[in-house]
C-alpha positions in Angstrom: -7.4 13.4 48.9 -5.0 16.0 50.0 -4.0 18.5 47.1 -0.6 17.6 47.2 -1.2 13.7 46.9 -3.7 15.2 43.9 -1.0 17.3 42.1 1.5 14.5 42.5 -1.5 11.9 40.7 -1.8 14.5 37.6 1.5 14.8 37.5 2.5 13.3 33.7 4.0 10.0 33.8 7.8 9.8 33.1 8.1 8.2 29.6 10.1 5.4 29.3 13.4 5.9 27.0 13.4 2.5 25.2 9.6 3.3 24.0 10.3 3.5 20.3 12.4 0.3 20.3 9.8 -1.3 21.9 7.0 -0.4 19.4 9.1 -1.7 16.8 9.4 -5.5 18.0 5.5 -4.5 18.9 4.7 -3.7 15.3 6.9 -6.9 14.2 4.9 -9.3 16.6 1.5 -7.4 15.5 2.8 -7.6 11.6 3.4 -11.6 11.9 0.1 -12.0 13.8 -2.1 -10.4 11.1 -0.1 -11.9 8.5 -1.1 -15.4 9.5 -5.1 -14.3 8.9 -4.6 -14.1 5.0 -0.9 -15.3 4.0 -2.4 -19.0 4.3 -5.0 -18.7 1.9 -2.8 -17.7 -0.7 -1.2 -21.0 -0.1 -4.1 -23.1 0.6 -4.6 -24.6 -2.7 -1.2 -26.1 -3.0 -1.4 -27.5 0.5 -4.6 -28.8 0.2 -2.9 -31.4 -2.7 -0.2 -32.0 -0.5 -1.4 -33.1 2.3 -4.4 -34.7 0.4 -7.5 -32.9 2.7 -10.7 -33.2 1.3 -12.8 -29.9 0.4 -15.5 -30.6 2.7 -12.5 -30.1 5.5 -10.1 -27.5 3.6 -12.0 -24.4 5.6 -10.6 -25.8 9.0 -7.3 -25.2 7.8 -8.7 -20.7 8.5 -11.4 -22.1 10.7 -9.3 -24.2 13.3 -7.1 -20.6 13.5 -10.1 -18.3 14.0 -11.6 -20.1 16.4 -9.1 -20.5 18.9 -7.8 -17.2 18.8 -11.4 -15.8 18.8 -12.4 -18.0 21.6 -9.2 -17.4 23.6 -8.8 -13.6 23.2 -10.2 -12.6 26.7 -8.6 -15.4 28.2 -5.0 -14.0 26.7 -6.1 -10.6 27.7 -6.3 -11.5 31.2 -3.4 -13.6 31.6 -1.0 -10.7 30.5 -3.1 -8.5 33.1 -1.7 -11.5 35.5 1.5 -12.4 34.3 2.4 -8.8 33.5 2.5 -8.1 29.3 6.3 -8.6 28.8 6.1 -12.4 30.0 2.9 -12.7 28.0 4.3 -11.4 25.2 7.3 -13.1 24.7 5.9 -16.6 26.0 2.9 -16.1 23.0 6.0 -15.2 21.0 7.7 -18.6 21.7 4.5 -20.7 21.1 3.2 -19.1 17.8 7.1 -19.7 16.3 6.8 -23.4 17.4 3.3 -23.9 16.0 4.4 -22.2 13.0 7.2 -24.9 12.4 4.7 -27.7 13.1 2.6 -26.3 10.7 5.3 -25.9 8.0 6.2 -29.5 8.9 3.0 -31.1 8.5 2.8 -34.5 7.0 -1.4 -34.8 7.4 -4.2 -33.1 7.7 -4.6 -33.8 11.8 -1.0 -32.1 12.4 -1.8 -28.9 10.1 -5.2 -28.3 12.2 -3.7 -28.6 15.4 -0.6 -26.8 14.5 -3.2 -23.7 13.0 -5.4 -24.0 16.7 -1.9 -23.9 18.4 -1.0 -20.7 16.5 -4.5 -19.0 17.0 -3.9 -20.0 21.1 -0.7 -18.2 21.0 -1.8 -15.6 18.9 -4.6 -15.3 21.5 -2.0 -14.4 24.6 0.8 -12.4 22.2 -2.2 -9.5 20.4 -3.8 -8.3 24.1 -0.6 -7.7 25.4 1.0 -6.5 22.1 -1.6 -3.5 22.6 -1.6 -3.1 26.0 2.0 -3.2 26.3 2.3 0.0 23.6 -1.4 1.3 25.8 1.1 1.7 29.5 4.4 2.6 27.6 3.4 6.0 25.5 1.8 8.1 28.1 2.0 11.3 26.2 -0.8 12.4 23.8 1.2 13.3 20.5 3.4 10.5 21.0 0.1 8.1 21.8 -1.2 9.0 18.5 2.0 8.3 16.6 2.7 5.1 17.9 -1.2 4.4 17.6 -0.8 5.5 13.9 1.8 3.0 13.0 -0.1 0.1 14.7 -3.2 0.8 13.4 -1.7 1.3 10.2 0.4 -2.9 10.3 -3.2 -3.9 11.8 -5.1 -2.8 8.6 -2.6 -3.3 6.1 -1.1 -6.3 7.3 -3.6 -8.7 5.8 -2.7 -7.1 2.5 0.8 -7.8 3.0 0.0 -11.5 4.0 -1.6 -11.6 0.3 1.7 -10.1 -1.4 4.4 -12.4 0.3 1.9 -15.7 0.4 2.0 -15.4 -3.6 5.8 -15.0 -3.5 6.4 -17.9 -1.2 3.8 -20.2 -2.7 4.7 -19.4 -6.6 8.7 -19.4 -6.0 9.4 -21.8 -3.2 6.4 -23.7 -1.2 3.6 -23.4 0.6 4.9 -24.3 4.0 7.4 -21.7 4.1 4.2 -19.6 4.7 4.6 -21.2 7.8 8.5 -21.0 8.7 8.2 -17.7 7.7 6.6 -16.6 11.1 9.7 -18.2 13.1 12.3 -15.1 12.4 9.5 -12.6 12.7 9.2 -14.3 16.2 12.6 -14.7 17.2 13.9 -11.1 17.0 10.7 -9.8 18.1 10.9 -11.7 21.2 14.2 -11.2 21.9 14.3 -7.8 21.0 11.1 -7.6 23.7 12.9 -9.5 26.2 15.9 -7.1 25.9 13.9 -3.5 25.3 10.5 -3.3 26.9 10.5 -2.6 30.9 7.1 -2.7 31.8 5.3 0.3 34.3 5.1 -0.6 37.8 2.0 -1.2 39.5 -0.4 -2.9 36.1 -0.7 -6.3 37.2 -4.4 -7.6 38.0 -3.1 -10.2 41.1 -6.9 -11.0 41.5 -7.8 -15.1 41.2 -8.6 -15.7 37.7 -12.7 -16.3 37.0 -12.6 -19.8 35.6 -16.3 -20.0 35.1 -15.9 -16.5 32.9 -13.0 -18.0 31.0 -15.2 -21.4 30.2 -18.2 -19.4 29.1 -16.4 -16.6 27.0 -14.3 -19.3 25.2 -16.7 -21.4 24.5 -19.7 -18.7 23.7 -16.9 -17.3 21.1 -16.5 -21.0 19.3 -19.4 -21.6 19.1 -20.6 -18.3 17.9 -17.5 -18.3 15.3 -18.3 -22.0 14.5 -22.0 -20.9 13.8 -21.0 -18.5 11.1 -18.3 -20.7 9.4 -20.8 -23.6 9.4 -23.5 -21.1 7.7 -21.1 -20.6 5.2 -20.6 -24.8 4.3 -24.3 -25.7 5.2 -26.8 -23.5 5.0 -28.4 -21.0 7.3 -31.1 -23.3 8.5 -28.8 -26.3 8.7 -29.8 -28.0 12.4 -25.8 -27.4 13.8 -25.3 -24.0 12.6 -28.8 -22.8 14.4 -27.6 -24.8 17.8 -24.2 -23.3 17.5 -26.2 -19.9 17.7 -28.7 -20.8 20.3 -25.8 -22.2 22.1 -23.6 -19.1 21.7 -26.2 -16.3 23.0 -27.1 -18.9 26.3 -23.4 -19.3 27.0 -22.4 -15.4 26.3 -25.8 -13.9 27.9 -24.8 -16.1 31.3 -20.8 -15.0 31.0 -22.5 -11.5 31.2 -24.4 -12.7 34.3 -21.2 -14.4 36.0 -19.5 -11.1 35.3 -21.8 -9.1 36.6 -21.7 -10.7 40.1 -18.5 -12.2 40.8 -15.6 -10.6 42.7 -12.7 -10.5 39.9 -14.2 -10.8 36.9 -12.3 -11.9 33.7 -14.4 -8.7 31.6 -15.1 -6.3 34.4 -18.2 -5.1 32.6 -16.8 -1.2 33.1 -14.6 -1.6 30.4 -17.7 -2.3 27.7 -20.0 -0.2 29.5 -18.0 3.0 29.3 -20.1 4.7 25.8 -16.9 5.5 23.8 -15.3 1.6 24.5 -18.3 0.0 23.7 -19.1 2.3 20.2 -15.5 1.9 19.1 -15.7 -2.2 20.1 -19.1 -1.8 18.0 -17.9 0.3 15.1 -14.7 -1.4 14.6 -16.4 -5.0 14.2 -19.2 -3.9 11.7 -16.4 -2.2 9.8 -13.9 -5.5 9.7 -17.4 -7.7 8.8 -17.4 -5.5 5.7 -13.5 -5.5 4.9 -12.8 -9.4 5.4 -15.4 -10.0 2.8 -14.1 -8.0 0.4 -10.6 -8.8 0.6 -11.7 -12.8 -0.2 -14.1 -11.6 -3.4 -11.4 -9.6 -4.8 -8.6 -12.4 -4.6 -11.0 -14.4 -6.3 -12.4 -11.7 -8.6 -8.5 -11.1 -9.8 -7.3 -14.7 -9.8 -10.7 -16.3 -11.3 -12.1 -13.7 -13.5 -9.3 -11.6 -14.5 -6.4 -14.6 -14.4 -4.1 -12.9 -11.9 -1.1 -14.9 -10.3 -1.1 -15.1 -6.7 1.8 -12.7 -7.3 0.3 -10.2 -9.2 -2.9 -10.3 -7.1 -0.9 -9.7 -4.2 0.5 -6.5 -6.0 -2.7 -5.6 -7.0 -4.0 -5.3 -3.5 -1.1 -2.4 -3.0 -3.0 1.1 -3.3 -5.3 0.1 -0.4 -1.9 -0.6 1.6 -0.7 2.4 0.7 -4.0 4.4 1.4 -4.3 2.4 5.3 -0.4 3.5 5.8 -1.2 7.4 4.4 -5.0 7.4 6.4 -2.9 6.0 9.7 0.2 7.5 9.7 -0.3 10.9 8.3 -4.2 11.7 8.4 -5.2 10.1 11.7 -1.8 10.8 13.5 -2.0 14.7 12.6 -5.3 15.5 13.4 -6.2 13.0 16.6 -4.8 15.8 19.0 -6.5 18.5 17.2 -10.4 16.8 16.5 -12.9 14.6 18.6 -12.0 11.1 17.3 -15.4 10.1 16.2 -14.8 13.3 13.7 -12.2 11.0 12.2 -13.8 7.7 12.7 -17.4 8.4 11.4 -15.8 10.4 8.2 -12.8 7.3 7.8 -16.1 4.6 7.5 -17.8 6.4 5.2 -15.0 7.0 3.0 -14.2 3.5 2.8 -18.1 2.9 2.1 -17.4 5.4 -1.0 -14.5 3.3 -1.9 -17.1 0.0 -1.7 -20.0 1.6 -3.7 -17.6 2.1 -6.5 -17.0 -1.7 -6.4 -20.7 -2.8 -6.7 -20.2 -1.6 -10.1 -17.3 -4.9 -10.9 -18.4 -6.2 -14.5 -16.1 -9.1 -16.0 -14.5 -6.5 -18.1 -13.7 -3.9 -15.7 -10.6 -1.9 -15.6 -8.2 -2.2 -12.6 -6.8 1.4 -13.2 -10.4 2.9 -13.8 -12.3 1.3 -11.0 -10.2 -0.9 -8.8 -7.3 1.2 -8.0 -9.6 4.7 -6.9 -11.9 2.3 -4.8 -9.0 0.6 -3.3 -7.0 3.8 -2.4 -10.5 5.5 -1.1 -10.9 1.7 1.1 -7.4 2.3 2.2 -7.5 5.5 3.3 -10.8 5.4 5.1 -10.3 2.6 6.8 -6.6 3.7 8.0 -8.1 7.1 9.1 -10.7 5.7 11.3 -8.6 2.7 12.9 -6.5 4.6 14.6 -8.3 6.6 16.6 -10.1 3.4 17.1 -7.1 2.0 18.5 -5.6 4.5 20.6 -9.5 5.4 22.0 -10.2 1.5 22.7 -7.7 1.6 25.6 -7.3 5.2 26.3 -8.8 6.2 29.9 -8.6 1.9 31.3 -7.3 1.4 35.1 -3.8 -0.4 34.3 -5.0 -3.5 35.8 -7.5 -3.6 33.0 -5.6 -3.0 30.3 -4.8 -6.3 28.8 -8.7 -7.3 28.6 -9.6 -3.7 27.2 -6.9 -4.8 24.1 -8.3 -8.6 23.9 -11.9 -6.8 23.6 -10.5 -4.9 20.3 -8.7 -8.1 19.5 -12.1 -9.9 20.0 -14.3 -7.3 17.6 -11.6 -7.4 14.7 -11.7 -12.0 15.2 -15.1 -12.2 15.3 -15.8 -9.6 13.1 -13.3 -11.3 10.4 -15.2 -14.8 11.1 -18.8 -13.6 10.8 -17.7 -11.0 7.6 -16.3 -14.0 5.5 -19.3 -16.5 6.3 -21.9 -13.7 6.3 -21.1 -12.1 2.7 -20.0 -15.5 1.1 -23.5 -17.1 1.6 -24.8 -13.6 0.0 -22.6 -13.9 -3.0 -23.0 -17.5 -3.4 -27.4 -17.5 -3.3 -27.1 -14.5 -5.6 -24.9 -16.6 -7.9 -27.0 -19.6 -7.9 -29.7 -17.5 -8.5 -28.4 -15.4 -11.8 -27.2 -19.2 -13.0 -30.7 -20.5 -12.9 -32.3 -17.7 -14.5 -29.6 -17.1 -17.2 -28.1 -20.6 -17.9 -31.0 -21.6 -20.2 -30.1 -19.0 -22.6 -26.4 -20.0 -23.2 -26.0 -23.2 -25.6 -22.6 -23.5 -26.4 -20.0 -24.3 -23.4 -18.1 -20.2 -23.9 -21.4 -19.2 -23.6 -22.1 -21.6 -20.2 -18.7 -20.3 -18.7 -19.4 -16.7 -19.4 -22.5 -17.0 -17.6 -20.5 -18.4 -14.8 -18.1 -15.5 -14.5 -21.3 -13.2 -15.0 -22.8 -15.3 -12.2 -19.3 -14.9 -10.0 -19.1 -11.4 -10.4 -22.6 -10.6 -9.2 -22.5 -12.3 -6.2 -19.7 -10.3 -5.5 -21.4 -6.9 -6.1 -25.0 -8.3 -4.3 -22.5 -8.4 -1.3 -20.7 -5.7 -1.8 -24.0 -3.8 -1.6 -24.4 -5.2 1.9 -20.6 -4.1 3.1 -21.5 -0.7 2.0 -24.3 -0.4 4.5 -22.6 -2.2 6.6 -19.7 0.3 6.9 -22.5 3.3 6.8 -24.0 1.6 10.0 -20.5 1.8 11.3 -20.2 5.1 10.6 -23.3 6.3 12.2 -22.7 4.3 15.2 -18.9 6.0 15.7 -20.9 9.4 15.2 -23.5 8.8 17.8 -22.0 6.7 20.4 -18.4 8.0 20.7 -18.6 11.1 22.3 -15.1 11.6 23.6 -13.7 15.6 23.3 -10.1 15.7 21.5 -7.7 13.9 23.8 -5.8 15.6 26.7 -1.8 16.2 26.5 -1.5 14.4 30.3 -1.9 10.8 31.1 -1.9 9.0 34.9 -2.2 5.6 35.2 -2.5 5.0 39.4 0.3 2.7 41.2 -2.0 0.8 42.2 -5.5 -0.6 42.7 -7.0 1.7 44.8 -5.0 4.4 43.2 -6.8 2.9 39.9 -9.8 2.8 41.3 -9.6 6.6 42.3 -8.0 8.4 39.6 -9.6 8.1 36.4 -6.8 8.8 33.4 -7.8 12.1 31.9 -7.3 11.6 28.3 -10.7 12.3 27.1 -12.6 15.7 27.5 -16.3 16.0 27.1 
């Protein structure tokens, strides 16, 4: 390559002007999406009566959601790659406000499962190319980070949020405006996309799409999400949930094979291979498996136990909000350009962990203002400190062609992650519970006694998986500490024109 044609390559990209409108309809879309993951449980109970479903099938009402945007995530990450990210955008837009309204118009429980699958689909094309889309437009470093710390903070926090406004819209008006909800969220962030974002030349992948790799992925995804969510209802060693596993690692270890030999690959395997994509893919999972659980025990802990509204529970959830937003915006924006980003994600992890080991001490009687708020801000904080150099890092240094799959890969480890967390500590909690009932139900012979031994029961399958969430989140730590090996990011990004220049020009973000 001739030095000019090299000088001309490093040369910085020229930003685009409507960059910070855009991340604003961005955050929107990315705020509704994560919304949808907890503002529905909130508001489960109510339409559970409504629209008379059984509690055997009640789950599906999450499950249905989780699984097809789980399943679908690659699939959505590659179609923005081939579409280009403004279409995919605003057409998931479109889709997830009309399943919304199905789902707020629901008359039985066939239409509400559908319309939560339909959502998780859209949902599945609208978060890989909300990412990617803010991955291509905020070329330069500081700028990265800032953008990066206001998404990573809406991606933490968001579920939080979901929590406050499902309580308001369940206790003062009715469940299914959880659902119509989501249509102005949609609307202005789609037209306000439409209107704002102009996407870079030259980041389509025009390659033929690899239907074989779109079958297996989807369908290794459901049926490893399935496996977890069926653990949860039956049992470990129930017949379905060990084929759903065998199942998933057959179908996922042969999508790696497919990948590995065909021509245009849905997951060209560089973008896992690569040691700081695949630790931050890694770390970020373990991390959500310990935060999903914790988020369902302590809506339960506050509304069972300690006879919170939905409101006040909602409220109560607050400090970590605020610690994700100060850990994001302020801690993790400041010092990504000055510090290696595992120096931010290995510390963020084990901070949270702090926060966690302070919860395995939950008695009946504990004090929100003594233990729950100082756990929750130290949750917060940690966690928002160590997303977002998660975020930014997960897509930093991709060809352009490959950006939309490199987002649906973090899209895939926070799904996933969420599924397996929920299933994984609930069967903890609930064996430990069983077990403290039969050794301590003997002892209580009056019927306060009985229920205090309940809520004693409760609350220590809580803290038995707590226990687990807090190693879980150490394992995290130490993988972000070992694996991710990236030097402080660069002030200059390239992204090539096109596919050979991609192929050739590696963006220098990352020193080592």
């Amino acid at each position: 390559m001739s030095e000019t044609a090299s000088k001309a390559l490093r040369a910085p990209a020229e930003p685009d002007p409507g960059r910070w409108k855009a991340l604003v309809f961005i955050a929107l879309a990315q705020l509704m999406v994560v919304l949808d993951a907890t503002i529905v449980n909130i508001a489960l109970p109510s339409a559970q009566q409504d629209l008379g479903i059984s509690d055997g099938n009640r789950q599906w009402v999450v499950t249905a959601y989780a699984l097809a945007f789980g399943g679908l995530l690659l699939f959505g990450g590659r179609i923005a790659d081939l579409w280009g990210r403004k279409k995919a955008f605003v057409v998931g837009l479109g889709g997830f406000a009309a399943a919304s309204a199905l789902g707020g118009a629901a008359t039985n429980e066939a239409m509400m499962f559908g319309a939560r699958g339909l959502q998780g689909a859209f949902g599945a094309l609208l978060a890989p190319a909300a990412l990617s889309l803010l991955a291509v437009m905020f070329t330069d470093a500081k700028e990265r980070a800032k953008a990066f710390g206001i998404y990573g903070a809406i991606a933490g926090g968001g579920g939080a949020v979901g929590l406050i406004l499902g309580g308001f819209l369940t206790e003062y008006l009715d469940w299914r405006w959880t659902f119509f909800v989501n249509i102005p969220f949609a609307i202005v962030a789609a037209a306000g996309a439409y209107f704002v974002i102009r996407e870079p030349e030259g980041g389509r992948n025009r390659s033929a799409l690899d239907i074989p790799g779109v079958i297996l992925s989807t369908l290794g995804l459901v049926a490893l999400v399935y496996g977890f969510t069926r653990a949860e209802s039956d049992g470990w060693s129930d017949s379905v949930t060990v084929g759903m596993f065998v199942a998933s690692a057959v179908l996922l270890l042969s999508f790696v094979l497919v990948e590995s030999k065909v021509k245009a690959p849905l997951l060209p395997l560089r973008v896992i291979t690569e040691r700081n994509r695949g630790g931050i893919y890694l770390s970020l999972g373990l991390a959500i498996i310990a935060m999903f659980g914790l988020f369902l025990f302590l809506t339960y802990y506050l509304q069972i136990v300690k006879g919170y509204s939905p409101v006040k529970t909602g409220f109560a959830f607050l400090p970590m909000i605020a610690g994700m937003i100060t850990g994001s915006t302020q801690i993790g924006t400041r010092l990504m350009t000055r510090v290696a980003p595992r120096l931010l994600m290995g510390p963020g992890f084990l901070v949270a962990a702090l926060g966690m080991l302070l919860l395995t001490q939950l008695e009946i009687g504990s004090s929100y203002a003594a233990l729950l708020l100082p756990a929750m801000l130290l949750l917060g904080l940690g966690m928002g400190t160590a997303f977002m150099p998660a975020m930014s890092l997960a897509t930093q240094g991709v060809e352009p062609r490959d950006s939309g799959v490199a987002s649906a890969m973090v899209n895939t480890s926070q799904q996933v992650g969420g599924a397996i967390g929920t299933a994984l500590l609930n069967t903890i909690a609930a064996s430990a519970t069983t077990a403290y009932v039969a050794d301590h139900i003997a002892g209580a012979t009056s019927r306060s006694q009985q229920q205090l031994v309940q809520l004693e029961a409760m609350v220590q399958g809580y803290t038995s998986a707590i226990w687990f969430a807090v190693g879980i989140l150490v394992v995290a730590a130490a993988i972000a500490l070992t694996l991710v090996n990236a030097g402080r990011p660069g002030t200059t990004t390239v992204t090539g024109s096109d596919e050979s220049a991609a192929d050739e020009v590696q963006i220098p973000v990352v020193a080592h």
